[in-house]
N, CA, C and O atoms as a GROMACS GRO file, in nm:
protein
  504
    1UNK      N    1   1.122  -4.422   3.770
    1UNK     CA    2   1.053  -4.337   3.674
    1UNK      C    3   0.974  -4.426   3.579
    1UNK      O    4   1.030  -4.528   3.538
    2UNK      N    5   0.827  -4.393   3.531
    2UNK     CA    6   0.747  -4.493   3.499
    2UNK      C    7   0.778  -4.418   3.307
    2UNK      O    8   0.800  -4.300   3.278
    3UNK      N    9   0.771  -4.505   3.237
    3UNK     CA   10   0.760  -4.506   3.087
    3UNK      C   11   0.656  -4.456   3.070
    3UNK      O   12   0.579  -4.498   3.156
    4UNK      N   13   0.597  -4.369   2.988
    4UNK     CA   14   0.468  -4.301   2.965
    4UNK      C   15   0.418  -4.275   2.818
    4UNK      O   16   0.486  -4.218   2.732
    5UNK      N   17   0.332  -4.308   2.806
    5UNK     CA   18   0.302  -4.274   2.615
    5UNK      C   19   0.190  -4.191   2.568
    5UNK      O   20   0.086  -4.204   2.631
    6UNK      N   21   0.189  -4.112   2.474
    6UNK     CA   22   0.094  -4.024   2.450
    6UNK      C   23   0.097  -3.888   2.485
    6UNK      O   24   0.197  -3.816   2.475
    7UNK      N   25  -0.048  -3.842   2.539
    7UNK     CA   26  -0.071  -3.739   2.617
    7UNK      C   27   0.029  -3.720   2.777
    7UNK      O   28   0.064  -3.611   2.823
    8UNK      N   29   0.055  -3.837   2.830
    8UNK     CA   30   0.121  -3.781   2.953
    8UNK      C   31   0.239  -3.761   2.938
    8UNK      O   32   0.303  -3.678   3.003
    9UNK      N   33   0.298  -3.861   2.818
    9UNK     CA   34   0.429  -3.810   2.774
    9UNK      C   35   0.473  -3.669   2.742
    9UNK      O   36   0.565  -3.603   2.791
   10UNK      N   37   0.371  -3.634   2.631
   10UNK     CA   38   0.377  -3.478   2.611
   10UNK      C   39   0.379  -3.417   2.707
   10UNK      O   40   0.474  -3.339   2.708
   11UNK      N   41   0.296  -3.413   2.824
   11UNK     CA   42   0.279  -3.316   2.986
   11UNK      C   43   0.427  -3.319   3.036
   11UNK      O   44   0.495  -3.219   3.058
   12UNK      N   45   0.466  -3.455   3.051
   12UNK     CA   46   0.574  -3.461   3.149
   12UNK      C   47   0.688  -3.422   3.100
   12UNK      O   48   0.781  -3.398   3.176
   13UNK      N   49   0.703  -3.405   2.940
   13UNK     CA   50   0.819  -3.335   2.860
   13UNK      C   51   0.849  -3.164   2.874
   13UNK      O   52   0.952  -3.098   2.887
   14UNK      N   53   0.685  -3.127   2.863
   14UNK     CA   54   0.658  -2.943   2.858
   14UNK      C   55   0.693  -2.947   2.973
   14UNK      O   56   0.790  -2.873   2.994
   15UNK      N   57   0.628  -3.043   3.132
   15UNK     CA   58   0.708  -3.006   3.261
   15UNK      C   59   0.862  -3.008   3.258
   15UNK      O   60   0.933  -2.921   3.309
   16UNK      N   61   0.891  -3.080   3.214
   16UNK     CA   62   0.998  -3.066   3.241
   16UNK      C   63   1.111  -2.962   3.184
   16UNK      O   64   1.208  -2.911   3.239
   17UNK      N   65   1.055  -2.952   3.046
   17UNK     CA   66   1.142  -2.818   2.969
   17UNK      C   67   1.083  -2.695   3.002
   17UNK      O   68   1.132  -2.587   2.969
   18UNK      N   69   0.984  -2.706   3.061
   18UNK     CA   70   0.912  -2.542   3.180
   18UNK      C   71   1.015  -2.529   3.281
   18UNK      O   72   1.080  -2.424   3.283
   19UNK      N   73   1.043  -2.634   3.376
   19UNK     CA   74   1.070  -2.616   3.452
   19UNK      C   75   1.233  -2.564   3.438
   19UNK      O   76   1.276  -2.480   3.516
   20UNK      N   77   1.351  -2.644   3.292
   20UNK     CA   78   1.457  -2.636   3.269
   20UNK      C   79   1.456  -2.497   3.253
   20UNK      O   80   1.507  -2.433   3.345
   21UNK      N   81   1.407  -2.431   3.155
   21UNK     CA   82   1.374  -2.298   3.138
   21UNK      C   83   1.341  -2.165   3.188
   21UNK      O   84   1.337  -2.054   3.135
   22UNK      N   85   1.309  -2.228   3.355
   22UNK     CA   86   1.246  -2.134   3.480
   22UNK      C   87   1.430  -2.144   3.553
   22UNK      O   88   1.474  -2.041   3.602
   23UNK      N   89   1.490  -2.232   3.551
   23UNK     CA   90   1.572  -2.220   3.638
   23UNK      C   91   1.711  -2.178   3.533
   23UNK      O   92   1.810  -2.130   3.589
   24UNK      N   93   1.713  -2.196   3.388
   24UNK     CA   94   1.809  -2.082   3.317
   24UNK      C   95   1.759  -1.959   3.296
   24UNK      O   96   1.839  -1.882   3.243
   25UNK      N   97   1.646  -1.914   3.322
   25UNK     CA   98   1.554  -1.801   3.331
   25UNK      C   99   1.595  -1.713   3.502
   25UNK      O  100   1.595  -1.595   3.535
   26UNK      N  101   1.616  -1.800   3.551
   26UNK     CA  102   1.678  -1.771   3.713
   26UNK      C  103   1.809  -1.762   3.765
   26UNK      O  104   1.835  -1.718   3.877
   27UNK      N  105   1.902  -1.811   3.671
   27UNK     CA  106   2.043  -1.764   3.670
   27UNK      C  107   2.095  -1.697   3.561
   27UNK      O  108   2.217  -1.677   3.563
   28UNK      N  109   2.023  -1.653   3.455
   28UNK     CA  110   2.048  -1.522   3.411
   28UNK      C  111   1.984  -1.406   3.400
   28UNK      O  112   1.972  -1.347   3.293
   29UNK      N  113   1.939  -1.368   3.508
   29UNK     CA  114   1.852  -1.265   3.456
   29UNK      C  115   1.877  -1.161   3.447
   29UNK      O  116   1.783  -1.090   3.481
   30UNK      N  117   1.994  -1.090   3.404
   30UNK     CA  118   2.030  -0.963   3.286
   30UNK      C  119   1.962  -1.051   3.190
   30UNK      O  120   1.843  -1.019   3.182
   31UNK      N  121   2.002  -1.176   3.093
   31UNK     CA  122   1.934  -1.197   2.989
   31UNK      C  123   1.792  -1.167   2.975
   31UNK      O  124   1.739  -1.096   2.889
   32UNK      N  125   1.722  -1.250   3.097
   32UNK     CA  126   1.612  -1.240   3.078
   32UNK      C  127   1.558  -1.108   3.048
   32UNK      O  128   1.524  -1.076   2.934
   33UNK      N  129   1.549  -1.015   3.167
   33UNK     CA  130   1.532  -0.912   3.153
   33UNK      C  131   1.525  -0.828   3.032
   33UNK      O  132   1.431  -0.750   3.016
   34UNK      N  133   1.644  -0.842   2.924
   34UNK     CA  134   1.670  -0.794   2.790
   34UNK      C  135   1.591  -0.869   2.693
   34UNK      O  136   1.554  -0.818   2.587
   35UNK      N  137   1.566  -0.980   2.725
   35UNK     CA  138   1.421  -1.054   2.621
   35UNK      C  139   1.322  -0.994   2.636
   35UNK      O  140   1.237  -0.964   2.553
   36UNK      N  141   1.327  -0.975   2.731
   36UNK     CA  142   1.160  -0.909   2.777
   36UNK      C  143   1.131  -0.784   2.745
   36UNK      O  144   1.020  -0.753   2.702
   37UNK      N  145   1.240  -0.686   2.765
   37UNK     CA  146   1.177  -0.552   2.812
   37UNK      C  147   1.272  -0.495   2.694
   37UNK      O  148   1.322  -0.383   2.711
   38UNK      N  149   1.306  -0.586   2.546
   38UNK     CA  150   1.420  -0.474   2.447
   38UNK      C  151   1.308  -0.417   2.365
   38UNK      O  152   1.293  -0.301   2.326
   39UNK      N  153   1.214  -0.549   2.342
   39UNK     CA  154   1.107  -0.470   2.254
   39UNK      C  155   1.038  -0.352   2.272
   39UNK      O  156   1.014  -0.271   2.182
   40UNK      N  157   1.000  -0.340   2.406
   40UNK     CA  158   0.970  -0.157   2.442
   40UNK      C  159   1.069  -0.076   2.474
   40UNK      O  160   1.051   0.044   2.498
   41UNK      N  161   1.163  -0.125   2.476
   41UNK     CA  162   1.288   0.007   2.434
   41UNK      C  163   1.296   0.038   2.294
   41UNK      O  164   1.312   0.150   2.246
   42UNK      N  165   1.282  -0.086   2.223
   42UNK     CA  166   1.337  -0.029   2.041
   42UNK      C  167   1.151   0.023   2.012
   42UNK      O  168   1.145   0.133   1.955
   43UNK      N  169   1.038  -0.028   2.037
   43UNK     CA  170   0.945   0.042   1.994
   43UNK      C  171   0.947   0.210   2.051
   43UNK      O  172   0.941   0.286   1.954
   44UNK      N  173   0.953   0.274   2.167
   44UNK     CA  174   0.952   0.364   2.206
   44UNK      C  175   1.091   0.404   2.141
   44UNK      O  176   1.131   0.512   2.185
   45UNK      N  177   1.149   0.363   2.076
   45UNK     CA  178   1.296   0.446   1.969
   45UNK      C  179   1.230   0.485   1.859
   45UNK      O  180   1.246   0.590   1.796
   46UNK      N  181   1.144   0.382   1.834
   46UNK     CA  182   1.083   0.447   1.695
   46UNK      C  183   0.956   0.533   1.701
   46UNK      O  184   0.915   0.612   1.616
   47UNK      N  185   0.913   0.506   1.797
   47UNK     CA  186   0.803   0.647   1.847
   47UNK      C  187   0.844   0.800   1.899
   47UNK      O  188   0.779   0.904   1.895
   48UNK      N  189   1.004   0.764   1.958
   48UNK     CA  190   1.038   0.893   1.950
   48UNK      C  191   1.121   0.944   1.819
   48UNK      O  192   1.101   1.062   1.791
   49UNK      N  193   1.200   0.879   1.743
   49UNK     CA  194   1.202   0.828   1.595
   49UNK      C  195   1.104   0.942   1.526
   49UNK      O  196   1.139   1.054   1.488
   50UNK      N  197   0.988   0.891   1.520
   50UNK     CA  198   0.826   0.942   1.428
   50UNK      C  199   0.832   1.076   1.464
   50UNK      O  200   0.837   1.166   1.380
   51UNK      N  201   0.832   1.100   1.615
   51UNK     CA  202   0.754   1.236   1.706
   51UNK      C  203   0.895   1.336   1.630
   51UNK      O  204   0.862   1.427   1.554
   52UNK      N  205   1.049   1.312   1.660
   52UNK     CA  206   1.090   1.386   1.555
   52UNK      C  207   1.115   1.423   1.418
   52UNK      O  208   1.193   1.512   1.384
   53UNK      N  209   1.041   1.346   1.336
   53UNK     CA  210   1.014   1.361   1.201
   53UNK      C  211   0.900   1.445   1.189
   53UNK      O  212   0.877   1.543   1.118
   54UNK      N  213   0.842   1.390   1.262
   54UNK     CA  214   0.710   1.529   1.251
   54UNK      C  215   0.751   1.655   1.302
   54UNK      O  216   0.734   1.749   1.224
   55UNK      N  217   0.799   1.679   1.408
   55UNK     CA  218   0.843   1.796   1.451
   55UNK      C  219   0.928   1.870   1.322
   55UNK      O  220   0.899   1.974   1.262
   56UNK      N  221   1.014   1.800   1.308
   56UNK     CA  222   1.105   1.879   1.151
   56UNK      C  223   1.056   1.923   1.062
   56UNK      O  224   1.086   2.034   1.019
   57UNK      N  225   0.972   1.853   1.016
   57UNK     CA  226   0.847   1.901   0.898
   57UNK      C  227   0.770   1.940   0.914
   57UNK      O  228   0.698   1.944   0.814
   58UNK      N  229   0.718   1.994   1.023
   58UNK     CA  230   0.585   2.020   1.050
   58UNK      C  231   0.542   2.162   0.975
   58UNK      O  232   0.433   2.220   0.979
   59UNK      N  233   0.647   2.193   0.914
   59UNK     CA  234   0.612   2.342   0.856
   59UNK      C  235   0.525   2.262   0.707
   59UNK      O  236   0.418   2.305   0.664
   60UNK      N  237   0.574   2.185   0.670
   60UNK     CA  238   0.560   2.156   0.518
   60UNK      C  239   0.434   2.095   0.531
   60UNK      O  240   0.376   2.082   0.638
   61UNK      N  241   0.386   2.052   0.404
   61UNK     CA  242   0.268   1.977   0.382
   61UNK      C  243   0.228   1.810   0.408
   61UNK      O  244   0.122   1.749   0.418
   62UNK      N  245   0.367   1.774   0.412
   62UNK     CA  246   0.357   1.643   0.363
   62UNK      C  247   0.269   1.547   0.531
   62UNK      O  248   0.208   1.440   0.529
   63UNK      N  249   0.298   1.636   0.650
   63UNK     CA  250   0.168   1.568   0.782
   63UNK      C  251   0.130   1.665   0.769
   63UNK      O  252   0.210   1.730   0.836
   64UNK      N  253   0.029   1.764   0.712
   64UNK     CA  254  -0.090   1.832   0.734
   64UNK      C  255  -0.176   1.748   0.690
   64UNK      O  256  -0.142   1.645   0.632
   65UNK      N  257  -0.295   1.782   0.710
   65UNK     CA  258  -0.440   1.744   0.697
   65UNK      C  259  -0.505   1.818   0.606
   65UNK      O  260  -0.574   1.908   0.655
   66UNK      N  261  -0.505   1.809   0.493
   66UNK     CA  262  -0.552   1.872   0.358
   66UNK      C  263  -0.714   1.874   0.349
   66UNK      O  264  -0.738   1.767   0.292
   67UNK      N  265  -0.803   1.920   0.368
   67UNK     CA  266  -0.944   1.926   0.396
   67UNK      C  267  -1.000   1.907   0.274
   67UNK      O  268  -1.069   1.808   0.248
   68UNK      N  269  -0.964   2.039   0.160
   68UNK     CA  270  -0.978   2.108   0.096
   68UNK      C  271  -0.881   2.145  -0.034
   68UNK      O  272  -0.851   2.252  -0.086
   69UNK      N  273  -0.840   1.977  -0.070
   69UNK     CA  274  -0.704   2.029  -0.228
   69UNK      C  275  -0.754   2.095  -0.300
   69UNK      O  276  -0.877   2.099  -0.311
   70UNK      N  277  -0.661   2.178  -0.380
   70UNK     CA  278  -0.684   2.201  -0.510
   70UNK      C  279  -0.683   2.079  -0.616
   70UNK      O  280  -0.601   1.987  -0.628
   71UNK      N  281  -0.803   2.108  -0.690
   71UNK     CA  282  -0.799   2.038  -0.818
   71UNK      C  283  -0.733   2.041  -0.888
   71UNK      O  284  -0.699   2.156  -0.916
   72UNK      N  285  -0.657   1.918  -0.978
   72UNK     CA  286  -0.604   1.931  -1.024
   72UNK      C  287  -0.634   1.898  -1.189
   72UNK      O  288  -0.719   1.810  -1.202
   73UNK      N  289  -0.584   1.948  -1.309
   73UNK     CA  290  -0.649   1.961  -1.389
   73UNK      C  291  -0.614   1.803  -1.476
   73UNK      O  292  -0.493   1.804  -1.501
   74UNK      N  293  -0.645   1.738  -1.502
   74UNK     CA  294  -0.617   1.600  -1.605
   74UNK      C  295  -0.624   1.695  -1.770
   74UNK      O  296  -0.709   1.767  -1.821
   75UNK      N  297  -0.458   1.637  -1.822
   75UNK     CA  298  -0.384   1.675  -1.954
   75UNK      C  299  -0.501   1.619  -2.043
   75UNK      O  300  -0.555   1.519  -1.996
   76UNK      N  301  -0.543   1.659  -2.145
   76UNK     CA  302  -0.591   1.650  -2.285
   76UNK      C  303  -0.526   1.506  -2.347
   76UNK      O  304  -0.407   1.480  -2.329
   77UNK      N  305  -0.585   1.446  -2.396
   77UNK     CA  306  -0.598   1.327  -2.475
   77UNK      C  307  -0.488   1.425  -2.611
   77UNK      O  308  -0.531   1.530  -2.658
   78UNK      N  309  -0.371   1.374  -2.647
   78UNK     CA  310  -0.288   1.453  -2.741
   78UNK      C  311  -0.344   1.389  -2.915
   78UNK      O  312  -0.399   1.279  -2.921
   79UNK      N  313  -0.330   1.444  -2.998
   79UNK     CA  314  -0.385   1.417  -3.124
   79UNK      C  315  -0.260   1.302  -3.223
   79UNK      O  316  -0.162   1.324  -3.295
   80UNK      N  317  -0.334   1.171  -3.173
   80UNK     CA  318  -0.219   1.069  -3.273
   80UNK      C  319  -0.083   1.078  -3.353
   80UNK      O  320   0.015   1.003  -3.351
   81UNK      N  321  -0.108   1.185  -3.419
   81UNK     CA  322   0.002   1.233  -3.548
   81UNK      C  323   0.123   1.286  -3.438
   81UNK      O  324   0.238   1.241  -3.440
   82UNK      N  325   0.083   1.374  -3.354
   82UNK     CA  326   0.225   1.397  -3.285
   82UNK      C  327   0.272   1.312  -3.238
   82UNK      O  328   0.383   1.344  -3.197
   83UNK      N  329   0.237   1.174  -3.211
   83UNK     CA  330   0.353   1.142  -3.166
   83UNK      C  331   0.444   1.017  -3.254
   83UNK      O  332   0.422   0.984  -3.370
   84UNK      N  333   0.532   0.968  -3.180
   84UNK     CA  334   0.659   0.915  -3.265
   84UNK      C  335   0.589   0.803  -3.358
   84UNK      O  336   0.468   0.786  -3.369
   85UNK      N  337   0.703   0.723  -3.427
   85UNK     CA  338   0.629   0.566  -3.493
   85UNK      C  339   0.483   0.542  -3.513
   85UNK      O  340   0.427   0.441  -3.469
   86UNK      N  341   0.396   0.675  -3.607
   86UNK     CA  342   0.275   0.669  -3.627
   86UNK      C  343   0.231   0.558  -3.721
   86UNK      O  344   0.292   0.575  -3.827
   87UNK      N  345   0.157   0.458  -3.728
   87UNK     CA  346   0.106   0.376  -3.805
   87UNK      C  347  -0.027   0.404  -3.862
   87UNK      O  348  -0.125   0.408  -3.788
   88UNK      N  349  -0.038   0.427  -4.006
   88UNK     CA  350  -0.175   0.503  -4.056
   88UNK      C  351  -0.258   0.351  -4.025
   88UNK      O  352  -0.204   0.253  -3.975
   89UNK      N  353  -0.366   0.358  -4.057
   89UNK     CA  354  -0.515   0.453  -3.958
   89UNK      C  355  -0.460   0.469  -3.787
   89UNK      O  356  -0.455   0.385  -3.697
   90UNK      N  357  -0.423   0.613  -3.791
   90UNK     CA  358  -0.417   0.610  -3.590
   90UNK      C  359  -0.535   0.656  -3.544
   90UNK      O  360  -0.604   0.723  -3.620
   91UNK      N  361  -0.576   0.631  -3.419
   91UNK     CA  362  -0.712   0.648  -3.362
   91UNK      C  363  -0.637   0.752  -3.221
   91UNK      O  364  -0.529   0.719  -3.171
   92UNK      N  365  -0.700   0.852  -3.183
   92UNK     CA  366  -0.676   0.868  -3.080
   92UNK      C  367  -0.763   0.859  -2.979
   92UNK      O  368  -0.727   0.908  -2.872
   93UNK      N  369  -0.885   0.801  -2.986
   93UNK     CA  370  -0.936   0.715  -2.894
   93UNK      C  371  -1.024   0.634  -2.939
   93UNK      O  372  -1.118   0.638  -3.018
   94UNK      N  373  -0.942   0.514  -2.836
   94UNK     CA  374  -1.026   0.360  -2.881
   94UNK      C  375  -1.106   0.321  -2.763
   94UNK      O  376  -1.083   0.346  -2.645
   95UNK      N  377  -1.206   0.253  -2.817
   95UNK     CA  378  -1.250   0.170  -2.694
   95UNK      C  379  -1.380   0.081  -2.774
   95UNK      O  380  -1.435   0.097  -2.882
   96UNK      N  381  -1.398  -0.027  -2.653
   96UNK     CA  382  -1.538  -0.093  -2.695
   96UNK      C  383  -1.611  -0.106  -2.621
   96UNK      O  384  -1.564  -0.108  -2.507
   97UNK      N  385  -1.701  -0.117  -2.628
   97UNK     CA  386  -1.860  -0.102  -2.616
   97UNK      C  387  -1.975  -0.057  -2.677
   97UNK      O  388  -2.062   0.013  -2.625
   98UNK      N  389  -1.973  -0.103  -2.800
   98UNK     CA  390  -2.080  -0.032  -2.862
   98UNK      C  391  -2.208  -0.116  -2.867
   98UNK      O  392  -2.296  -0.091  -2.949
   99UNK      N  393  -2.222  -0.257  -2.744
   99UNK     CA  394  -2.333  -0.316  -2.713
   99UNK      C  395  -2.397  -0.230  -2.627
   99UNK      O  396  -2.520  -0.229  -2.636
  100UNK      N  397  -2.334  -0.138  -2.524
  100UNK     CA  398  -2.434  -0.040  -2.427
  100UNK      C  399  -2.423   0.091  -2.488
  100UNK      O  400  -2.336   0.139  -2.560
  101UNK      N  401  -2.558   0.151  -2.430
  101UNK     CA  402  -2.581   0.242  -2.503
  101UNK      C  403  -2.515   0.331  -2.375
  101UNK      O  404  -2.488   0.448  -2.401
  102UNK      N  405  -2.491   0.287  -2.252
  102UNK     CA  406  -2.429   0.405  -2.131
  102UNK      C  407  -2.267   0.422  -2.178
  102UNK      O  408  -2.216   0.532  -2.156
  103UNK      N  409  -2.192   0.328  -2.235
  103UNK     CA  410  -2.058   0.296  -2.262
  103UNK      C  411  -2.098   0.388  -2.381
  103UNK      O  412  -2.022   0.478  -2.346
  104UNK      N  413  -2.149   0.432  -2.480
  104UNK     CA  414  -2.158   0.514  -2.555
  104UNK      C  415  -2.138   0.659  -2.529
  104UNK      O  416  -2.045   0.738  -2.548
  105UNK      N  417  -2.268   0.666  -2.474
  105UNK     CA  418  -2.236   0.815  -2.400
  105UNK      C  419  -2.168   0.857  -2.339
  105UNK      O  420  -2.176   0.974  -2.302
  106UNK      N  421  -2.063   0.765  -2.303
  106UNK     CA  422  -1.947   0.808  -2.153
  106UNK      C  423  -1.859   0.855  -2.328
  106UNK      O  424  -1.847   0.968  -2.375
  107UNK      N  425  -1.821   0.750  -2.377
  107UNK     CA  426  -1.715   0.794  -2.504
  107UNK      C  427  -1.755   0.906  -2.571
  107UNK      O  428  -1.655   0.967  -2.606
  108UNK      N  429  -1.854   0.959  -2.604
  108UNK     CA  430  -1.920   1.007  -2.671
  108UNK      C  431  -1.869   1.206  -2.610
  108UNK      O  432  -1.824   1.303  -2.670
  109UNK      N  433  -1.915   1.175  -2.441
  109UNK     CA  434  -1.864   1.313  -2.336
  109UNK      C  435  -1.741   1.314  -2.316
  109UNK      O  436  -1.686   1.415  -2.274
  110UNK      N  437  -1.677   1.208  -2.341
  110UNK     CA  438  -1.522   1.193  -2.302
  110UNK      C  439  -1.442   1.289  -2.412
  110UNK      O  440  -1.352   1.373  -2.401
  111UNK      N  441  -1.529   1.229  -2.537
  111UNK     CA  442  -1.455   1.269  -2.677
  111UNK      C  443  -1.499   1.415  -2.740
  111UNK      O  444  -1.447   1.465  -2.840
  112UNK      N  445  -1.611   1.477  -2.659
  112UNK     CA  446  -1.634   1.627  -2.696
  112UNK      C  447  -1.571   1.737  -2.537
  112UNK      O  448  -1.534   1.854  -2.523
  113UNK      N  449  -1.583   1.655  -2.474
  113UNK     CA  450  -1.515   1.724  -2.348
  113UNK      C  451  -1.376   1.722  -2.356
  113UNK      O  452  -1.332   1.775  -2.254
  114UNK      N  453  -1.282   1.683  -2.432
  114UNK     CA  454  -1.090   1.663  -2.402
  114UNK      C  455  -1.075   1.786  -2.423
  114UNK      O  456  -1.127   1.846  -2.518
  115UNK      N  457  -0.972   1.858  -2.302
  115UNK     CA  458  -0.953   2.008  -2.297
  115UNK      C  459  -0.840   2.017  -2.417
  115UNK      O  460  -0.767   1.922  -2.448
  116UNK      N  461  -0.839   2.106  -2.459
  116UNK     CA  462  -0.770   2.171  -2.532
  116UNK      C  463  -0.843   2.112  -2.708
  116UNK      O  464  -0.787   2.167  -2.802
  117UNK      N  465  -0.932   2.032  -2.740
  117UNK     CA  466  -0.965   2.002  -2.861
  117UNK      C  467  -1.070   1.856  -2.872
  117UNK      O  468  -1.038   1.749  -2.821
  118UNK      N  469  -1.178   1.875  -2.936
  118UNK     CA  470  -1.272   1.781  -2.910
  118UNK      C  471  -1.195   1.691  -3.027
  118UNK      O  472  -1.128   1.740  -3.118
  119UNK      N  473  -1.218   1.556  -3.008
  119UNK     CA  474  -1.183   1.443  -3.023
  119UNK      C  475  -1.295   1.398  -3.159
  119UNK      O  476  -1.404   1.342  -3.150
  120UNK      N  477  -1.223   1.443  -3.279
  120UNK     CA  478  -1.374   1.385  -3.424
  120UNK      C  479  -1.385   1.261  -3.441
  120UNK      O  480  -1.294   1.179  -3.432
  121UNK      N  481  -1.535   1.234  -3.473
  121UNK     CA  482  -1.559   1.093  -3.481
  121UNK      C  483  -1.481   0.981  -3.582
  121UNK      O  484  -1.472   0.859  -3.565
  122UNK      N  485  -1.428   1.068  -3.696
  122UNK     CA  486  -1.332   0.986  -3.765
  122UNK      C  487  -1.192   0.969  -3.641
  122UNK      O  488  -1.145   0.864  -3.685
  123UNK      N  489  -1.146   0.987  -3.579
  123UNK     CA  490  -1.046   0.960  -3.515
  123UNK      C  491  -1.054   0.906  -3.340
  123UNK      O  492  -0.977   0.919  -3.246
  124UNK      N  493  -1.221   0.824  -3.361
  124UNK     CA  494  -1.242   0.732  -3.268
  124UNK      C  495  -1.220   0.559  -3.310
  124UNK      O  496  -1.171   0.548  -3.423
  125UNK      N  497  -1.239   0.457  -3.259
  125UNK     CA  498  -1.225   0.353  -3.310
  125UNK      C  499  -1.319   0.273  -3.168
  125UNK      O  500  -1.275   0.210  -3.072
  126UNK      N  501  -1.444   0.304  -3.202
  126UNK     CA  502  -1.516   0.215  -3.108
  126UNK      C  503  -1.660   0.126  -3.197
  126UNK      O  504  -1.731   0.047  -3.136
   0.00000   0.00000   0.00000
């Protein structure tokens, strides 16, 4: 057997642990077999897994296909004073930007549009 260095070394190592591997690959093959072929048994567990979760629910909403939600309404900006640990001057809405004049107008619709009570300019902080 000749000493070998490098690249043929590497070849003649993978041959040889190919070949070790083909012939414990050949006297067990229940093992083998179960390496090979468990992963599409446990994936097809969890595909039939899925197919009855959907079936169970299928009455409810949660796999339908919603086209068409209802809107839903976004709560009112609440007025400072109600709530707990108030610290005077409270603002109930802050923000900055008063270098653009578009960042204005968004605050500006934000703060006459809040449902239930428009938002006065003393109780902005921009």
């Amino acid at each position: 057997m000749n000493l070998q260095r490098g690249f043929p070394l590497l070849w003649q190592q993978y041959t040889a642990l190919l070949k070790k591997n083909m012939l414990l690959s050949w006297r067990n093959k229940r093992s083998t077999f179960l390496q090979l072929f468990s992963s599409f048994f446990f994936i097809f567990l969890i595909f039939c897994i899925q197919k009855a979760i959907e079936a169970r629910f299928d009455s409810s909403a949660a796999f339908q296909s919603v086209t068409d939600p209802a809107t839903l309404v976004s709560p009112p900006i609440p007025p400072c004073e109600d709530k707990f640990y108030v610290k005077i001057p409270c603002y109930d809405f802050v923000w900055s930007g008063n270098d653009s004049t578009m960042a204005q107008g968004i605050a500006a619709k934000i703060m006459a549009n809040n449902p239930g009570r428009p938002i006065p300019l003393t109780k902005d902080n921009g």
